[in-house]
C-alpha positions as CSV (number, residue, x, y, z in Angstrom):
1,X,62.4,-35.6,9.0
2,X,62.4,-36.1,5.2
3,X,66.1,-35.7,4.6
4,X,66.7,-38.7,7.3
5,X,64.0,-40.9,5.4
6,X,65.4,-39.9,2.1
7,X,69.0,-41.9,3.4
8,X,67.0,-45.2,4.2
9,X,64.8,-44.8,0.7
10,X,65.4,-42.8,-1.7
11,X,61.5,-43.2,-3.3
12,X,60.4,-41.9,-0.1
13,X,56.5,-40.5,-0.2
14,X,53.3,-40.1,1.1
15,X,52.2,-43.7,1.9
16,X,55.2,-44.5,4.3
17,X,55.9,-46.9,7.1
18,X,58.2,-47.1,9.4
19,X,58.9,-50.9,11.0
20,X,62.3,-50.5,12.5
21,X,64.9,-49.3,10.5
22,X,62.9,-50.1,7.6
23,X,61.4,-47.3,6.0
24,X,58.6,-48.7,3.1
25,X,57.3,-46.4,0.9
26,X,53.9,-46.7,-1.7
27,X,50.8,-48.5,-1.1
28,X,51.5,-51.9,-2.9
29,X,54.9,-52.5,-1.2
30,X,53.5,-51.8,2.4
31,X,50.6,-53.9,1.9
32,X,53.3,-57.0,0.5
33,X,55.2,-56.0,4.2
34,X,52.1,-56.4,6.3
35,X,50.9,-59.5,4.7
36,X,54.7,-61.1,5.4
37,X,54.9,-59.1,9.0
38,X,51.7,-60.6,9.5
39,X,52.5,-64.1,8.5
40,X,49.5,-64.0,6.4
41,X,51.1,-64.4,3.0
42,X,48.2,-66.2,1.6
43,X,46.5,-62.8,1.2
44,X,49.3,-62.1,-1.4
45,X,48.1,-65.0,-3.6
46,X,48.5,-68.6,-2.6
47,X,50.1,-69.6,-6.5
48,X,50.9,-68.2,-9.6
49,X,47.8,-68.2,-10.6
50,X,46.2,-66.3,-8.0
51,X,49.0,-64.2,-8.3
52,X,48.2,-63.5,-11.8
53,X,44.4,-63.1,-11.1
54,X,45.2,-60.4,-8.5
55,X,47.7,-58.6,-10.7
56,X,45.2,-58.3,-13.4
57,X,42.3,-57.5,-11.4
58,X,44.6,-54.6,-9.7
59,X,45.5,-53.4,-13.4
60,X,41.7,-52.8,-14.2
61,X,41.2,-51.1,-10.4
62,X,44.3,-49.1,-11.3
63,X,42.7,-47.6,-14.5
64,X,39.6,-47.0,-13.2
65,X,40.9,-45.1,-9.9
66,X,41.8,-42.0,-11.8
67,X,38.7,-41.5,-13.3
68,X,37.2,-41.3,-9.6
69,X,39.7,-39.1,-8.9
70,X,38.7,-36.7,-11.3
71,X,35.1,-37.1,-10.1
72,X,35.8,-36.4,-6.5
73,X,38.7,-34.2,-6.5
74,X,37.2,-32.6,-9.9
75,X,36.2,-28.4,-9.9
76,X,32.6,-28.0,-10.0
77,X,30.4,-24.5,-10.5
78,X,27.1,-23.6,-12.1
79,X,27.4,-24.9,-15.0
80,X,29.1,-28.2,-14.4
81,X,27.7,-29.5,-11.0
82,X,29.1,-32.6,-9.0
83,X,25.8,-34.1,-9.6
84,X,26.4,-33.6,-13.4
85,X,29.5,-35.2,-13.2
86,X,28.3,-38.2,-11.0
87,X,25.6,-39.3,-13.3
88,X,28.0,-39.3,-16.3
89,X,31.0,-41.4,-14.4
90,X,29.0,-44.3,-14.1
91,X,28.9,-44.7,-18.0
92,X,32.8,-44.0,-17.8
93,X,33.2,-46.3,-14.9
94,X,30.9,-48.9,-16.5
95,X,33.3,-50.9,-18.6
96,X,35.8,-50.9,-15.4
97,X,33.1,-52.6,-13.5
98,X,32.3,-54.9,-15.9
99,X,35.7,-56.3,-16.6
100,X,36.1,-56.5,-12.6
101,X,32.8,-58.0,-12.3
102,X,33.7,-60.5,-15.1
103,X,37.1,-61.8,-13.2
104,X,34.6,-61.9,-9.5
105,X,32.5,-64.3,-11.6
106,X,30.2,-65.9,-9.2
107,X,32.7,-66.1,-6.0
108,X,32.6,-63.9,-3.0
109,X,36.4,-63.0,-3.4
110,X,38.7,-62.4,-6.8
111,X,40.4,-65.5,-5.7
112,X,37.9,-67.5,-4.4
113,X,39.5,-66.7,-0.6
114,X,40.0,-63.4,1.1
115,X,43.1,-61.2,-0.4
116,X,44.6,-57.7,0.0
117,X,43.1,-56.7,-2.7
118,X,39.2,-57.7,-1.8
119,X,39.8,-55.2,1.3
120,X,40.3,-52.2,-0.7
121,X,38.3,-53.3,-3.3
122,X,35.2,-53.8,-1.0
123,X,36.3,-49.9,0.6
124,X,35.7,-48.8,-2.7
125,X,32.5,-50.0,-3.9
126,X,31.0,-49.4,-0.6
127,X,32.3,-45.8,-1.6
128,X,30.3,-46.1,-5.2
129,X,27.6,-47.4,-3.6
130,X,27.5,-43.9,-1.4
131,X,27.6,-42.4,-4.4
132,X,24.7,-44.2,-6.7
133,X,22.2,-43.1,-3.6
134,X,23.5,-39.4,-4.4
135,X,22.7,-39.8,-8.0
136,X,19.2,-41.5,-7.1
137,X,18.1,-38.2,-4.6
């Protein structure tokens, strides 16, 4: 089926969605569709400058994410366990959090009102919160 997407997007990869003859391919731009299919472009950023604060508070998720992906995805024996490796990402993922924590401030959401990004950033420290409990066993 590849060849066939390939002729309707040519950066054509694993997140894709189909909505017609549409084909929309990585994470960002499907979430952009949704919130427009969806009529809820509010979760986008309702100005500038929400905008601004979502695209910054993304960058800092974005470098942060590959450092959990060499934690979870990571090769692990005897001598360098998974446990190991868990109690020393949270001084790695420390200044992450921080900088994230810093542009939360004291509101519920990064905006102040829900966004696409507060879903997948609540997925993933729900996912970090898993993982603390493992390093406190």
């Amino acid at each position: 089926m590849k060849p066939s997407l390939l002729e309707k997007n040519a950066a054509i990869n694993l997140p894709y969605l189909i909505d017609g003859d549409q084909v929309i391919t990585e994470s960002d731009a499907i979430v952009v569709h949704l919130c427009y299919k969806a009529n809820k472009t509010e979760l986008l950023g309702r100005d500038v400058k929400e905008q601004v604060a979502l695209a910054t508070a993304h960058g800092v998720f974005k470098d942060l994410y590959p450092n959990y992906i060499k934690l979870v995805y990571g090769s692990y024996n005897e001598t360098r366990t998974f446990e190991t490796a868990l109690k020393e990402s949270s001084d790695i993922f420390a200044p992450y959090l921080k900088k994230l924590n810093g542009l939360l401030g004291k509101k519920e959401y990064i905006c102040g009102n829900l966004t696409w990004l507060d879903f997948g950033l609540a997925d993933f420290f729900q996912i970090l919160s898993l993982l603390d409990a493992k390093i406190l066993e």
